[in-house]
N, C-alpha and C positions, 0 to 999 in steps of 0.2 A: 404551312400557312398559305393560303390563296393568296392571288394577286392583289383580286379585290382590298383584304385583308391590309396587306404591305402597302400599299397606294394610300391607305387610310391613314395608318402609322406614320408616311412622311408626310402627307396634309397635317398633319397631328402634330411631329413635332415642327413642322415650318409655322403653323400658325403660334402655337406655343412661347417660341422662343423669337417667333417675329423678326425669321431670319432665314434665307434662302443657301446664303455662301457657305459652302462646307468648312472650311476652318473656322471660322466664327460660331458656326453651329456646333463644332465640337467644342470650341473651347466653353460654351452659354451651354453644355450639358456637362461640362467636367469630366470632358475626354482631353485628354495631354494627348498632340499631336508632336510626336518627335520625328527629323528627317535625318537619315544615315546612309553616307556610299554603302551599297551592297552590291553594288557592280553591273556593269551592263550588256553581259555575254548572255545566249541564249541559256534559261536554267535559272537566271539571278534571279535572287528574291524579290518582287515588287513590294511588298508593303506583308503587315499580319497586322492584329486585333487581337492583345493579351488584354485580362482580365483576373485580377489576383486581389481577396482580401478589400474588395472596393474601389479598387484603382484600378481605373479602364488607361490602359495606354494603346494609341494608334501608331503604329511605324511605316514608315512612307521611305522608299529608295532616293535618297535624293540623286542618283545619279538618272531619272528617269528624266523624261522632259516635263516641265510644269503642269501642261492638260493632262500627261497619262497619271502624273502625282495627284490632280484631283480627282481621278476615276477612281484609281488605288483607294482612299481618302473615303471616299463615298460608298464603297463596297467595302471598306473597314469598319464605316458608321452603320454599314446593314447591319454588318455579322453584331454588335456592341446592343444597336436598337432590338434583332431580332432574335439575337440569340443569347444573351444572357444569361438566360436561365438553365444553360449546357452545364450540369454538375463536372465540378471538379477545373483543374487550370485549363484555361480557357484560350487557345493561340487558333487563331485560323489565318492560314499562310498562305499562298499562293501552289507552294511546289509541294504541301501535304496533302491538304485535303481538297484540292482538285479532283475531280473524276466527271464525267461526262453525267453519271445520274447521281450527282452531289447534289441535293437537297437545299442543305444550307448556300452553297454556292449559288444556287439556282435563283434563291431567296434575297442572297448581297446583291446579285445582277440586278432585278428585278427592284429592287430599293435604290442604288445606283442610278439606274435608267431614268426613274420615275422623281428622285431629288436631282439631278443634274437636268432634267430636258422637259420644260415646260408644257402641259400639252397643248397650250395656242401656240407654242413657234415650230413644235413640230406641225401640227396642223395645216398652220400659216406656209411650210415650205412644202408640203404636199398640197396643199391649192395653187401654188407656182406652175406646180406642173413638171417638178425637176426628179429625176432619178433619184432611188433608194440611195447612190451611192454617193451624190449631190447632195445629199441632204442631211447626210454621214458628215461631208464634209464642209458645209454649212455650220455642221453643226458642233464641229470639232472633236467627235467622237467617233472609235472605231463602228466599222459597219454592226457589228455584232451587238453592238452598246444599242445604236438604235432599232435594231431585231426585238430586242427586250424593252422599250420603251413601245414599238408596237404591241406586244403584247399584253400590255397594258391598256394600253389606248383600246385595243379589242376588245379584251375582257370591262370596258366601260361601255362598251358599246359604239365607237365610233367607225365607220367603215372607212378600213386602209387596205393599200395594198399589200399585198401577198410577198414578205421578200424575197429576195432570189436565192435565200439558202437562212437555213432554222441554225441558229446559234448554241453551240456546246454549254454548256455551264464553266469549262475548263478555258473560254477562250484568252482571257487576260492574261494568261502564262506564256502564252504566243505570241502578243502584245507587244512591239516596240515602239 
């Protein structure tokens, strides 16, 4: 699916459901967000997206910290928006199907990105004038999250700068 493509899909279901907050988005599509310690050593599981028989469930770490549980949360609601139609049970996890040319991963990022980070406040903190990585943390998001929200913003056509390093698909598993 193009970026273009995914950017549509989250204007689509924001205006829809007439609602920005990712848990409230989930619950206004009848996604059951459940949160469970899964531990917080490098390796733990951040969050999956099962899908069984019409019942979408979203699982979120709760031992993560609150922002990286809404990142988790938003890249659970791509795989749910985007992917669906993946025959057979349906989990996408963090520590399986990670891989640097993961597709689908590439596609939760890029949905992620584009529902969490507005493109006027991104915008608005690159006309500040402030570093890629200022505006990371402006923004409350790992550097990597807003790599993919540029990408976005590119493929719309607005000119940004260049970040200082192209972001994995795998990177949320590295994520503390």
């Amino acid at each position: 699916m193009s970026i273009a493509s995914i950017s549509r899909e989250v204007q689509a279901i924001q205006k829809k459901h007439d609602e920005t907050d990712v848990a409230r988005l989930c619950k206004a599509m009848g996604i059951t967000v459940l949160y469970h310690p899964m531990g917080d050593f490098d390796g733990a599981c951040k969050g999956f997206y099962l899908s069984q028989s019409r019942k979408q469930v979203i699982m979120v770490n709760s031992n993560l910290s609150e922002g990286l549980q809404q990142i988790i949360m938003a890249h659970e609601l791509g795989h749910a928006v985007l992917h669906k139609k993946v025959s057979g049970l349906r989990a996408f996890h963090d520590f399986v199907m990670f891989d640097e040319t993961s597709q689908y991963e590439f596609e939760a990022n890029i949905f992620a990105a584009d529902l969490l980070m507005t493109d006027s406040e991104v915008l608005a903190l690159l006309n500040d004038d402030i570093s890629f990585f200022a505006a990371a943390a402006a923004l409350q998001v790992p550097p990597e999250l807003l790599d993919f929200k540029f990408r976005v913003l590119k493929r719309k056509g607005y000119k940004v700068i260049d970040p200082p390093f192209v972001a994995n698909s795998d990177f949320l598993k590295k994520v503390r």
